[in-house]
Backbone as numpy.savetxt, mean C-alpha at the origin, in Angstrom:
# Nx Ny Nz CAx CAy CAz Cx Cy Cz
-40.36 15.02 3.10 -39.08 15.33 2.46 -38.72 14.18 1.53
-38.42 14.57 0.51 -38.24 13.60 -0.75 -36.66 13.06 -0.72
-36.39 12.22 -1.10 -34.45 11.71 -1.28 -34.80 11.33 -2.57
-33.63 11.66 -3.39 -33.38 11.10 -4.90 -32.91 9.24 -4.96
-33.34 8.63 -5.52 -33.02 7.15 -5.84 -32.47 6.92 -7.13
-31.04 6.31 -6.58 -30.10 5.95 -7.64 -30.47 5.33 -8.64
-30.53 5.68 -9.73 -31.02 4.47 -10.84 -30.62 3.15 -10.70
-31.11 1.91 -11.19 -30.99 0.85 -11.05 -30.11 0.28 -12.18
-29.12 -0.21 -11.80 -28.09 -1.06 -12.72 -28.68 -2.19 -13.32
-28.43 -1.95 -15.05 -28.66 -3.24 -15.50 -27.63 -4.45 -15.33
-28.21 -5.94 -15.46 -27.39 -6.96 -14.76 -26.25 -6.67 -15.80
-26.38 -6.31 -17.07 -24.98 -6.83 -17.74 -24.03 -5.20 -16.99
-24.05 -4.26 -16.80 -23.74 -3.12 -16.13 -22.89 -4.10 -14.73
-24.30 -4.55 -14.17 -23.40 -4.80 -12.96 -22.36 -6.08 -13.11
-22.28 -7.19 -13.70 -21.46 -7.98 -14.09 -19.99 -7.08 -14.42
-20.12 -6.39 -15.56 -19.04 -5.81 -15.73 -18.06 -4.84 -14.81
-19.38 -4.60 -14.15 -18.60 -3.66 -12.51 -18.04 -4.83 -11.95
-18.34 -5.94 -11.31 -18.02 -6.72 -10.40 -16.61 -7.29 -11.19
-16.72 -7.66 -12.54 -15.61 -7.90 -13.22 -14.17 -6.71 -12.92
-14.62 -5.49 -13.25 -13.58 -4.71 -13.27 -13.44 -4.80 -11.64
-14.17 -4.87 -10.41 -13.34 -4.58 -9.43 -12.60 -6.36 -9.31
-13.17 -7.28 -10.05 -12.03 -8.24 -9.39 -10.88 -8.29 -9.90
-10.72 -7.67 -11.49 -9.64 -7.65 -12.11 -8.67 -6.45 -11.41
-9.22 -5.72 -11.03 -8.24 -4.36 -10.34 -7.61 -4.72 -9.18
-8.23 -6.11 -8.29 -7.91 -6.81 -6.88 -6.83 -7.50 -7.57
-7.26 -8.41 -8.54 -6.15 -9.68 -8.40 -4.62 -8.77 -8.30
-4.11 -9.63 -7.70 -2.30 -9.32 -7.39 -2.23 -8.52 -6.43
-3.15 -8.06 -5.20 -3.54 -7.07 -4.38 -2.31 -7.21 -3.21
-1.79 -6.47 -3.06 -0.50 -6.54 -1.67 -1.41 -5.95 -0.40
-0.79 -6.23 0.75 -0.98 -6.21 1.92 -0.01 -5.92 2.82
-0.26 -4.67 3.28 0.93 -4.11 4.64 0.38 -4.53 6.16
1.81 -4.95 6.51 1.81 -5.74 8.17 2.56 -4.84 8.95
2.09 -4.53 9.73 3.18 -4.09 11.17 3.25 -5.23 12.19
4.71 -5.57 12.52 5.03 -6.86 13.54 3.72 -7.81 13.30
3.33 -8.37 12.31 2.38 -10.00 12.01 3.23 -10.22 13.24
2.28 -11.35 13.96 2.07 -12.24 14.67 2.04 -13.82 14.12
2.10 -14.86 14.69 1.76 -15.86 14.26 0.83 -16.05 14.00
-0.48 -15.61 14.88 -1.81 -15.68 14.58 -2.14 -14.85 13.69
-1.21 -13.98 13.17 -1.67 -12.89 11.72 -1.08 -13.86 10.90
0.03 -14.40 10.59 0.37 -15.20 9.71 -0.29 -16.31 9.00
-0.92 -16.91 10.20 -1.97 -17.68 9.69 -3.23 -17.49 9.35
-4.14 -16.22 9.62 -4.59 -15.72 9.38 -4.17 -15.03 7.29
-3.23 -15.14 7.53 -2.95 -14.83 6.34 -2.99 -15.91 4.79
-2.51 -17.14 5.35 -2.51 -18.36 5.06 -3.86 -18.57 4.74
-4.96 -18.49 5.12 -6.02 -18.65 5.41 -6.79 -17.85 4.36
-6.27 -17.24 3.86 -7.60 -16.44 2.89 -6.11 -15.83 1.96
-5.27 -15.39 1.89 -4.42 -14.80 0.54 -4.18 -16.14 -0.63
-3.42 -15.55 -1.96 -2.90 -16.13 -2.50 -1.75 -16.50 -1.74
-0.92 -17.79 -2.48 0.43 -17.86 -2.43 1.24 -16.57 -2.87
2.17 -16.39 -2.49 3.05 -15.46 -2.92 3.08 -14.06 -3.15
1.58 -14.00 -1.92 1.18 -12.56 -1.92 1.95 -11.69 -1.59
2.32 -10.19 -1.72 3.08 -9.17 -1.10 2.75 -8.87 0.02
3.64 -8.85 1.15 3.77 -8.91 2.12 4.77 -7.62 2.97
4.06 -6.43 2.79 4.83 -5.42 2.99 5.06 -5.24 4.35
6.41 -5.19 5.01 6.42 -5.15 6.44 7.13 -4.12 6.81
6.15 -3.18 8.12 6.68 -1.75 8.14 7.54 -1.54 9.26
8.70 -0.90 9.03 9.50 -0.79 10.09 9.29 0.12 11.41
9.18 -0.57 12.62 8.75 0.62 13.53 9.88 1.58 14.16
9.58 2.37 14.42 10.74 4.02 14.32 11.29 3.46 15.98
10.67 3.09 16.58 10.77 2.69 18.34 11.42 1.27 18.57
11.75 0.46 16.96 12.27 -1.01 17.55 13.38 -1.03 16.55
14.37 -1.81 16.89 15.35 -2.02 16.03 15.11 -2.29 14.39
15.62 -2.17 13.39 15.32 -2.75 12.02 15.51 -4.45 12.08
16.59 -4.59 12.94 16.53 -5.56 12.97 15.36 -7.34 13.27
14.40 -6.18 14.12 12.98 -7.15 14.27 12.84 -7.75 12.48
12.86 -6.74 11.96 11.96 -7.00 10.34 12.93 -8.67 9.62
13.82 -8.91 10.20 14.56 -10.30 9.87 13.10 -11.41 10.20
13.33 -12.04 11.64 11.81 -12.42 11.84 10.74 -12.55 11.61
10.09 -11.23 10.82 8.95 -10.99 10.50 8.83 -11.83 8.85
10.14 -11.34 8.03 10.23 -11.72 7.00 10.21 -13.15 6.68
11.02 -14.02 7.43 11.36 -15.38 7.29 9.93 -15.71 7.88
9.40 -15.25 8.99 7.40 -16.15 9.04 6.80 -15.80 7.82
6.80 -14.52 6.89 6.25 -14.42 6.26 6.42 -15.06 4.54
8.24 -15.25 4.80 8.29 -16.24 3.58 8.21 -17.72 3.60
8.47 -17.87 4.89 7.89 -19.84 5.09 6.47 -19.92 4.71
5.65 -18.98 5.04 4.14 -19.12 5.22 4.01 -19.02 3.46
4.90 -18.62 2.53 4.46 -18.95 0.90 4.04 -17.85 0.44
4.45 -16.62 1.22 4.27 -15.17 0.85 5.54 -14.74 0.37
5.49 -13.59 -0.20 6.73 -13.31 -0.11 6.65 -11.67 0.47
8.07 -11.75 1.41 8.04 -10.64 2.47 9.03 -9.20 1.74
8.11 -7.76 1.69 9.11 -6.82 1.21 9.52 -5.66 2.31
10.25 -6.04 3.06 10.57 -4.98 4.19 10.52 -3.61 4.25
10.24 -2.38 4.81 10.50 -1.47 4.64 12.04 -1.15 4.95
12.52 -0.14 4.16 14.43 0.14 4.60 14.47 1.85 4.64
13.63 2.38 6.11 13.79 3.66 6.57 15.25 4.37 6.30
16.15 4.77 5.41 16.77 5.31 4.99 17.50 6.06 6.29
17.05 6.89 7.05 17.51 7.46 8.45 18.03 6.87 9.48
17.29 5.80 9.78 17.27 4.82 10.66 18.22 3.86 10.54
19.17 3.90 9.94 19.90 3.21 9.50 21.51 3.60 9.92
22.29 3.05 10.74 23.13 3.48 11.58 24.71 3.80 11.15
24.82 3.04 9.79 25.90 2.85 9.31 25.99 1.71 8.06
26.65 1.96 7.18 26.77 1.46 5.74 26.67 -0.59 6.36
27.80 -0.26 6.69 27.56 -1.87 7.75 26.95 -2.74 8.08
25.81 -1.76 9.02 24.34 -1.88 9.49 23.65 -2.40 8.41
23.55 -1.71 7.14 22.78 -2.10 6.13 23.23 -3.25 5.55
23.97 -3.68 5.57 25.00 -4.84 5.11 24.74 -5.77 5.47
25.16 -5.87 6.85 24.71 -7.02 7.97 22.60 -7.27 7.62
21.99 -6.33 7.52 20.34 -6.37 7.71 20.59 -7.04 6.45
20.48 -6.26 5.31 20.40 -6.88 4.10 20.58 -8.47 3.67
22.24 -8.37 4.25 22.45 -9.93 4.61 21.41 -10.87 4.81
21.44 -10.57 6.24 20.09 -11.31 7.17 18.94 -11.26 6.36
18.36 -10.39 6.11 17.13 -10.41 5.56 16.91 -11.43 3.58
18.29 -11.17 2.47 18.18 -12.55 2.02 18.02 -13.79 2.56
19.34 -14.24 3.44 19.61 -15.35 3.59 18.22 -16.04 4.21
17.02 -15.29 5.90 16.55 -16.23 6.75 15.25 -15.69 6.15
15.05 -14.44 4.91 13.53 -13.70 4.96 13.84 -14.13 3.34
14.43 -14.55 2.47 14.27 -15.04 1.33 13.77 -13.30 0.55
14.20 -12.44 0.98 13.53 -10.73 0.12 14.62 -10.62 -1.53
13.83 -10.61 -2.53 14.06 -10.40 -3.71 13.44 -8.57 -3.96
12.71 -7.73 -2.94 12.01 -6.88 -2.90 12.30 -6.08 -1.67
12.73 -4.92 -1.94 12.25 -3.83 -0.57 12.07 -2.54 -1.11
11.29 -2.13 0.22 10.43 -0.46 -0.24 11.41 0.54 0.35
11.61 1.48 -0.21 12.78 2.39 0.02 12.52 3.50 0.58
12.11 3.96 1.72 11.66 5.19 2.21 12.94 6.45 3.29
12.30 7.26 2.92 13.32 8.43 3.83 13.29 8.43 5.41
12.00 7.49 6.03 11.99 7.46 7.33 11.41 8.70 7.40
11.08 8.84 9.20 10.36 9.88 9.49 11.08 10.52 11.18
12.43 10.33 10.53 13.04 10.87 11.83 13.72 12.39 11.23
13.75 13.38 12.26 14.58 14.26 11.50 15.95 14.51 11.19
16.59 13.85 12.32 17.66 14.12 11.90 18.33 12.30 11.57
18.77 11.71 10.36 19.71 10.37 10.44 20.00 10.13 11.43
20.27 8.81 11.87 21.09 8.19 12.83 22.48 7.90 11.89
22.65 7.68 10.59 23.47 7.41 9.82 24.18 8.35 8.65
24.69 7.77 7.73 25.02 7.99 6.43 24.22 8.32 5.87
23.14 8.01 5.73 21.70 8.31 4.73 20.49 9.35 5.15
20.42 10.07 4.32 19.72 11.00 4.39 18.23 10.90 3.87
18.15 10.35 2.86 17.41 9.92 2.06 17.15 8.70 1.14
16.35 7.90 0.49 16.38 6.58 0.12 17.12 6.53 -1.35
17.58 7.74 -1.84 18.00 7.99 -2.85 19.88 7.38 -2.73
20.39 7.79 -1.31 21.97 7.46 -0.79 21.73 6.07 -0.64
20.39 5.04 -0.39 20.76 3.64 -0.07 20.42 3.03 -1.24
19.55 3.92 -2.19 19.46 2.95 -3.80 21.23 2.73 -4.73
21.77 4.41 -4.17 23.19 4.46 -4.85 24.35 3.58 -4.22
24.27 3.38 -2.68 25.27 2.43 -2.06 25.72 1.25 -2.40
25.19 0.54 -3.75 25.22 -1.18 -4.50 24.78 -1.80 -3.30
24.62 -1.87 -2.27 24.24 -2.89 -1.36 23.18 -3.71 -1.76
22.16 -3.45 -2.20 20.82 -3.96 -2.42 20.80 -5.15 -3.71
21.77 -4.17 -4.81 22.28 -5.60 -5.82 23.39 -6.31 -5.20
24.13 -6.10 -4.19 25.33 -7.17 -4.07 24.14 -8.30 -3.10
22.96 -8.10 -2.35 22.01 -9.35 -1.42 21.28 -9.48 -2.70
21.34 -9.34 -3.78 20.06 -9.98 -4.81 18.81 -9.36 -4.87
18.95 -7.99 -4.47 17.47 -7.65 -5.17 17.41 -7.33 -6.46
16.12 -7.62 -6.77 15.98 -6.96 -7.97 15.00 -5.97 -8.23
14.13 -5.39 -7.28 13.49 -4.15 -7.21 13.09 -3.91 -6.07
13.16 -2.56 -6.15 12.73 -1.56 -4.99 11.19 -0.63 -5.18
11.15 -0.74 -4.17 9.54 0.17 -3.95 9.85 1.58 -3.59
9.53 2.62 -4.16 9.07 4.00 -3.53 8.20 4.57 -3.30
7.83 5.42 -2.31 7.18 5.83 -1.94 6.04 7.48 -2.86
4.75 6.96 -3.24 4.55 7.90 -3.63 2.82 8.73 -2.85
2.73 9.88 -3.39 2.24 10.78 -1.85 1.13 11.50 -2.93
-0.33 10.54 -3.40 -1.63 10.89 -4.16 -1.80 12.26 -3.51
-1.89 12.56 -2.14 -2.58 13.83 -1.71 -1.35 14.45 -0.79
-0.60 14.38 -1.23 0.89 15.81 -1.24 1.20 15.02 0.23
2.46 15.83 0.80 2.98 14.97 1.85 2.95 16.76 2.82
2.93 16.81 4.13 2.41 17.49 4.59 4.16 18.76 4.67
4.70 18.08 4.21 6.16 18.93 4.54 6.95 19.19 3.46
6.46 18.75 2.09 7.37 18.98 1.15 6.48 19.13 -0.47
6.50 19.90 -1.12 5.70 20.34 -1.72 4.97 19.36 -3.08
5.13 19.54 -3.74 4.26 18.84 -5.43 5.91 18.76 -6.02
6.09 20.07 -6.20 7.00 20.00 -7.20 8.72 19.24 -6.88
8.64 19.20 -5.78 9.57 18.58 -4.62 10.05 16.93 -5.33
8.23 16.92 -4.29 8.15 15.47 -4.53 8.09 14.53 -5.87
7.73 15.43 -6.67 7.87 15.05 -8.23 9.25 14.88 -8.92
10.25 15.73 -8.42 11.80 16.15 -8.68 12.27 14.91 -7.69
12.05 14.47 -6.69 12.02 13.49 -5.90 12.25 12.08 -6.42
10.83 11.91 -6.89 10.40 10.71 -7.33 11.17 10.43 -8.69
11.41 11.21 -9.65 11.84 10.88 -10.75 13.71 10.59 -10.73
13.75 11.50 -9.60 15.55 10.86 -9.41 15.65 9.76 -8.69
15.00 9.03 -7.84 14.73 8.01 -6.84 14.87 6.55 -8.28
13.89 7.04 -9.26 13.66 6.14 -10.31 14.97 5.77 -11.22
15.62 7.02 -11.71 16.72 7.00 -12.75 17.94 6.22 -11.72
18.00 6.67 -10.58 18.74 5.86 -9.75 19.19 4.57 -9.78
17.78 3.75 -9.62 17.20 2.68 -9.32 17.66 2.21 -10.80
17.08 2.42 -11.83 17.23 2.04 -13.22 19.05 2.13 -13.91
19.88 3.00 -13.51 20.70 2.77 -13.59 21.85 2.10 -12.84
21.48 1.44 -11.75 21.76 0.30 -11.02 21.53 -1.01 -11.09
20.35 -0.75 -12.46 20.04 -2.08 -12.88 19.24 -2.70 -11.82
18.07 -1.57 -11.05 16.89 -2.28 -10.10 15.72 -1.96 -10.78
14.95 -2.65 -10.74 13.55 -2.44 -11.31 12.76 -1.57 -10.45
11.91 -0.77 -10.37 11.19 0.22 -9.53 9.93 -0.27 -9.84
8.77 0.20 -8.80 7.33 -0.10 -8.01 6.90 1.44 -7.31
6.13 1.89 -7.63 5.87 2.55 -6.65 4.89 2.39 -5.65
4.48 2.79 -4.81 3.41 2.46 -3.07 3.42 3.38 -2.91
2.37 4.06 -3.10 1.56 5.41 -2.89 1.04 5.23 -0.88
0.91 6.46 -0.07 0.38 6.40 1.13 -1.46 5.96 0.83
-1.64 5.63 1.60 -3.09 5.59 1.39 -3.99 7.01 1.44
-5.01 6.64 0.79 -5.85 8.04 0.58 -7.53 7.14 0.67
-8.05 8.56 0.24 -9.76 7.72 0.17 -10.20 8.96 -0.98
-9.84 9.75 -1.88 -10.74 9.60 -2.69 -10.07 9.44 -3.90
-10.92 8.22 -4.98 -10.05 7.81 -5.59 -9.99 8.62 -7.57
-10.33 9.99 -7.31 -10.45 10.90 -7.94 -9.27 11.27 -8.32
-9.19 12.01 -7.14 -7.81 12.58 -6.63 -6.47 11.74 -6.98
-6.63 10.26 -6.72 -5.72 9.51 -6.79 -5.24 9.33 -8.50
-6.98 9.00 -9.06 -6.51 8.88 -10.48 -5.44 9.96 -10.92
-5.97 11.23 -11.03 -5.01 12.60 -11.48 -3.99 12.52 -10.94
-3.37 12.04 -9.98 -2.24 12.04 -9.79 -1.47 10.72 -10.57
-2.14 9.78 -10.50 -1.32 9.04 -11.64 -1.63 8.92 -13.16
-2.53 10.34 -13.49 -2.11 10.48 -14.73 -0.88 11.25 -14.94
-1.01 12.54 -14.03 0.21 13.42 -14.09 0.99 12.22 -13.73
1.68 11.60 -13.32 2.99 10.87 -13.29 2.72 9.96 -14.92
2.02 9.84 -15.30 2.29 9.14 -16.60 2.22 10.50 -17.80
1.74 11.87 -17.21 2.30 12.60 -18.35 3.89 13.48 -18.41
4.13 12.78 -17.23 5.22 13.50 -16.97 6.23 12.14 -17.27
5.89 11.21 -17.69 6.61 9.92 -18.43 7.22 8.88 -17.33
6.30 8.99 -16.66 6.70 8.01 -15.04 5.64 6.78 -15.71
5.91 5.63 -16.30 5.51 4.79 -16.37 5.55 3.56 -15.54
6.02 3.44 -14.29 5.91 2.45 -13.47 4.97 2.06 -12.60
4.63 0.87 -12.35 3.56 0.23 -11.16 3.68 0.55 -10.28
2.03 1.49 -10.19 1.55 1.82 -9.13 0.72 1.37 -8.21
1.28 1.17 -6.91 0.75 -0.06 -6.11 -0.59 0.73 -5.01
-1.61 1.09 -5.17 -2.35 2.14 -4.75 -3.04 1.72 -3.18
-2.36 3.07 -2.22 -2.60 2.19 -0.86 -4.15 2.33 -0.61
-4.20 2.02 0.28 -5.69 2.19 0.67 -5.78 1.33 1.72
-6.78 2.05 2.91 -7.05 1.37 3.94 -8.03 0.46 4.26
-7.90 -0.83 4.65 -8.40 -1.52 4.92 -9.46 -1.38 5.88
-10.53 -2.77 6.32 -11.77 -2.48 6.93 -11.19 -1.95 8.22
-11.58 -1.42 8.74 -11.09 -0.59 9.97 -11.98 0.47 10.87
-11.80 0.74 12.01 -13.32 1.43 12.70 -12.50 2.65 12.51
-13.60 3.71 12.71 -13.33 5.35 12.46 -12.21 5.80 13.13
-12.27 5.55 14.70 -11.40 5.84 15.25 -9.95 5.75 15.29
-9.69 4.10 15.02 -8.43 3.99 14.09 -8.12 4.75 12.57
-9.15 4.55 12.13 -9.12 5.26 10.63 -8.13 6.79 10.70
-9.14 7.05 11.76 -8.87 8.88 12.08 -7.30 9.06 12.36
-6.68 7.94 13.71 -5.83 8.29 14.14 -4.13 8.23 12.85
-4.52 6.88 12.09 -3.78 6.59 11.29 -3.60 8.05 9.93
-4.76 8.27 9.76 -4.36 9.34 9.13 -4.26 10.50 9.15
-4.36 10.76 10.47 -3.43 11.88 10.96 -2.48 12.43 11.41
-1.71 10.23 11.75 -0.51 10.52 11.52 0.36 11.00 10.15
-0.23 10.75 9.22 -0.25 10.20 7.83 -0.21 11.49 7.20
-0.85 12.43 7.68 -1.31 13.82 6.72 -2.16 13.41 6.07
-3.60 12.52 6.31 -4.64 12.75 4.98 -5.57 13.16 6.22
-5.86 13.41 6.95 -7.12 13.14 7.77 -8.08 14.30 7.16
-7.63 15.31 6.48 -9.09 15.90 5.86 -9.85 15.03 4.88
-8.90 14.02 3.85 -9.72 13.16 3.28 -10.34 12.44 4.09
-9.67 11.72 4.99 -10.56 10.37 5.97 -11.85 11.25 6.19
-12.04 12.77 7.12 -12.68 13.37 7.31 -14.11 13.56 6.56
-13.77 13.63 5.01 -14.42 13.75 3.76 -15.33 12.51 3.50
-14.34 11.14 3.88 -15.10 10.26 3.61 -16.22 9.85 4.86
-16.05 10.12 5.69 -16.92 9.52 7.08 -18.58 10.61 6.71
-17.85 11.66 5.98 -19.38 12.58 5.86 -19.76 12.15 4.76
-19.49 11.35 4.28 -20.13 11.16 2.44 -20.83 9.63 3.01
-20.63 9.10 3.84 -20.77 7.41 4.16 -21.90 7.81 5.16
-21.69 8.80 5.94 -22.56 8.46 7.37 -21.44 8.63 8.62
-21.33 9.56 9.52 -20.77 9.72 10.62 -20.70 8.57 11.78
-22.28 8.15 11.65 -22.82 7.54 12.66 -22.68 5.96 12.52
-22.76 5.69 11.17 -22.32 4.22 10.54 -20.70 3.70 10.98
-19.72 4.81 10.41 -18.88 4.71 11.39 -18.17 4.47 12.51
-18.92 5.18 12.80 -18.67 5.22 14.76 -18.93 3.89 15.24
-20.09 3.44 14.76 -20.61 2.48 15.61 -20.48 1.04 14.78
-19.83 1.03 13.46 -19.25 -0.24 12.51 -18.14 -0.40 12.20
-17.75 -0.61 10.86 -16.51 -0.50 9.81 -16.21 0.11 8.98
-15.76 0.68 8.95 -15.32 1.24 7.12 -14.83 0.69 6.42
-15.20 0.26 5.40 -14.44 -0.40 3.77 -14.06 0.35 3.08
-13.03 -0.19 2.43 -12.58 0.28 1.09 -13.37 0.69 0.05
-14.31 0.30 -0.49 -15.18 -0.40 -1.02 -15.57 0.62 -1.98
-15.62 1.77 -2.07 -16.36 2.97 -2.69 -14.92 3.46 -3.26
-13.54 3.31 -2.63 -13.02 4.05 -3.75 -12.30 3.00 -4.43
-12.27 2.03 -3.77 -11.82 0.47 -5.00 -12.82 0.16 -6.21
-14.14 0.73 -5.72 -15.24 0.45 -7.58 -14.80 1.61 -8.05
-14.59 3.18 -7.38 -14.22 4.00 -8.23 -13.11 4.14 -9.50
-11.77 3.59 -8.32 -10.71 2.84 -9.17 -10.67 1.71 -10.21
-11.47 0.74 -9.83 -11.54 -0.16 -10.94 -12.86 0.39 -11.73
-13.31 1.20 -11.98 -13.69 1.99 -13.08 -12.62 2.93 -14.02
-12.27 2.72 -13.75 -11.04 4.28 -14.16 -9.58 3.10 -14.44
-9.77 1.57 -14.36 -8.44 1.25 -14.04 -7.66 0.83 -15.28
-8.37 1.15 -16.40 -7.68 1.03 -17.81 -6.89 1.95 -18.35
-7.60 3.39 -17.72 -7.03 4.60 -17.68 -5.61 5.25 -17.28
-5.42 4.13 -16.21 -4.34 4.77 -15.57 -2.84 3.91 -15.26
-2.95 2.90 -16.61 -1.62 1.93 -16.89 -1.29 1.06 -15.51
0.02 0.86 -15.71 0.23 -0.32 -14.55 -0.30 -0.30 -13.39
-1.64 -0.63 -12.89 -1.68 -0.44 -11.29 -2.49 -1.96 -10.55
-2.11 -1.68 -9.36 -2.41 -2.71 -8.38 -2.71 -1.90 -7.06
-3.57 -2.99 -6.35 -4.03 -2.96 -5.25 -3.10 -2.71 -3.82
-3.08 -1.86 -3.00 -2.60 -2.33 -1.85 -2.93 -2.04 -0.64
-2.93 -2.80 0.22 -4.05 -2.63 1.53 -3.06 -2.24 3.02
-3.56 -1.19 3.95 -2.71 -1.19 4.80 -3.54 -1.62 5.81
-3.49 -2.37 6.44 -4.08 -3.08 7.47 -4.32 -3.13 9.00
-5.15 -1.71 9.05 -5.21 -0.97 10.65 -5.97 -2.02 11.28
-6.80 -2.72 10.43 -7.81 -3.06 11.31 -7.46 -4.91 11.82
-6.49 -4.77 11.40 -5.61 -6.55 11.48 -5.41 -7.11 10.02
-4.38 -7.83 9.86 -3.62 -8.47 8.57 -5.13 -9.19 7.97
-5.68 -10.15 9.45 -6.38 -11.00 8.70 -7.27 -10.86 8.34
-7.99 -9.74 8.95 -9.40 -9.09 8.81 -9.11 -8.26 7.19
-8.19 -7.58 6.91 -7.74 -6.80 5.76 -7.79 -8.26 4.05
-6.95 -9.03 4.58 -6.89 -10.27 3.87 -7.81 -10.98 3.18
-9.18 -11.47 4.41 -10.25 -11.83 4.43 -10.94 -10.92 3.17
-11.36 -9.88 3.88 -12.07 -8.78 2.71 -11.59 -8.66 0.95
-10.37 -9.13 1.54 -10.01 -7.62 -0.26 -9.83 -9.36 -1.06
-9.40 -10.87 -0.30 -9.53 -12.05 -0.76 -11.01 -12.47 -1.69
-12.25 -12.13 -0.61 -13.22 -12.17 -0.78 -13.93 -11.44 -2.28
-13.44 -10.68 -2.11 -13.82 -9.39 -3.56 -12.97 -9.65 -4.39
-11.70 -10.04 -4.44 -11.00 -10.32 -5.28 -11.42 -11.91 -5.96
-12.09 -12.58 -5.22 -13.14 -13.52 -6.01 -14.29 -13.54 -6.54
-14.97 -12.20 -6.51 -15.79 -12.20 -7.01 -17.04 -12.07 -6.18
-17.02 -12.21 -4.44 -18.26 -12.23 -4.14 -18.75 -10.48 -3.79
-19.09 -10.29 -4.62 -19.59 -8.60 -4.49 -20.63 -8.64 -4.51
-21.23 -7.93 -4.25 -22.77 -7.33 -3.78 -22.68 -5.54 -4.21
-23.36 -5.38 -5.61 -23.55 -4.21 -5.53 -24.83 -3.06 -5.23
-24.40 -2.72 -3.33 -25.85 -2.39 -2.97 -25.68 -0.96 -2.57
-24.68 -0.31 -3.54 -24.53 0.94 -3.29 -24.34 1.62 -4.57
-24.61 3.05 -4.90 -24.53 3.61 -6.66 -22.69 3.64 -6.32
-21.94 3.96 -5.48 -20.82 4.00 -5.10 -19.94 2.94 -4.79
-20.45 2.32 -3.82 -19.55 1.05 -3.41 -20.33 -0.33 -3.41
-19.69 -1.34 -2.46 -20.45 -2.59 -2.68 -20.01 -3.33 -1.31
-21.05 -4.30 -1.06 -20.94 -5.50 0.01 -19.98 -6.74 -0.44
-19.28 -7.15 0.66 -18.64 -8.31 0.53 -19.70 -9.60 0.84
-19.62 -10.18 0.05 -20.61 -11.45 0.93 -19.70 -12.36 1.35
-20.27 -13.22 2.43 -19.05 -14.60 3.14 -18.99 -15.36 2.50
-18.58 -16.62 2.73 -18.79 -17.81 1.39 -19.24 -18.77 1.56
């Protein structure tokens, strides 16, 4: 039985690949759930200074943890952008007091603005659209907010929804005098991803798109995360295109749809990197640090090896 063999890249070919994926890394953000100290330093340890430091709020602990998280993560020379679950949020007050806290001891010039994933509010807010309009966010000094955007549809609310969504979330934001970001959920194929941020740039959505993507991570986590998530037919897609068995019994990288993307990344205006980090802050850090310097190995027609240093 015969297998087809990928043609062989010429060196100036592959130079320019390795170029475009480090240029598509640099400025790469990184999502934490509850860092640790030993993630913190871990973090220290292989990021830039002043890396993004996205910290996700858990639905089961107070918002209030994310104070803590923020101030380790801005002493450590990062800078920390909280998530602000919109639902979860108990009272105008509540947000007041957090907000507070979170300038003064977490130093946040940045937070990501999401609807939460509870159904019914605990509060005033329904949606992240009532806490961009409340002034709270410019009276603590921010100056931009992150939204949430959904490459492979969100499992409960449609295209056209979320598009009508996103573009009032923005005019919001802009006429409050906040700058907007968007943070897409993570996905894996980065096809799919492009077309969706062309349609948002033909539909005149010109803002930075911060493109998630999951970090090195074993299948099993992979699987579970995105099925909380609504992608798991993609995760699904990708474990059969890689090897089932490679999987199971290794890691999965990014790696195949980050060269895809930084092929395509001239194409598709403001974008950046962002990593969600199932498999640990530092292990996520390490990797996308590594490639973002340059040590690539291209030993795949698709993706590529990290080498150590």
């Amino acid at each position: 039985m015969s297998s087809a063999v990928a043609p062989k890249m010429s060196t100036t070919d592959s130079t320019q690949t390795v170029r475009r994926v480090t240029d598509f890394l640099r400025g790469f953000s990184v999502e934490a759930t509850r860092p640790t100290a030993d993630d913190v330093v871990a973090l220290k340890s292989a990021a830039p200074a002043q890396t993004r430091v996205y910290l996700s709020a858990v639905p089961a602990r107070p918002l209030t943890d994310l104070v803590g998280y923020a101030a380790a993560v801005h002493t450590a020379g990062f800078e920390p952008i909280p998530h602000l679950p919109a639902r979860h949020i108990a009272s105008a007050a509540a947000l007041d007091e957090l907000l507070g806290r979170l300038a003064a001891e977490g130093g946040i010039k940045r937070a990501l603005i999401i609807a939460g994933d509870s159904d019914r509010p605990q509060g005033p807010y329904s949606g992240a659209i009532e806490v961009i309009d409340s002034g709270l966010l410019q009276q603590h000094g921010l100056i931009e907010i992150g939204i949430a955007g959904y490459p492979e549809g969100h499992p409960r609310i449609s295209a056209d929804a979320l598009d009508h969504a996103l573009a009032a979330k923005i005019e919001a934001a802009e006429q409050t005098g906040l700058g907007v970001h968007i943070v897409t959920q993570f996905g894996f194929s980065g096809e799919r991803i492009a077309a969706w941020i062309a349609r948002l740039r033909d539909l005149g959505i010109e803002q930075e798109v911060r493109i998630g993507m999951a970090g090195p991570t074993n299948l099993a986590t992979l699987l579970r995360f995105a099925h909380r998530c609504g992608v798991a037919a993609s995760a699904l897609g990708l474990t059969r295109q890689a090897g089932l068995l490679k999987h199971l019994v290794g890691t999965s990288a990014p790696d195949g749809i980050v060269r895809a993307l930084a092929e395509t990344d001239a194409q598709l205006g403001k974008v950046a990197a962002h990593f969600f980090s199932f498999g640990g802050v530092g292990a996520t850090a390490r990797w996308v640090a590594a490639a973002a310097a340059g040590r690539v190995a291209l030993d795949r027609a698709d993706g590529f090896g990290v080498e150590p240093p």
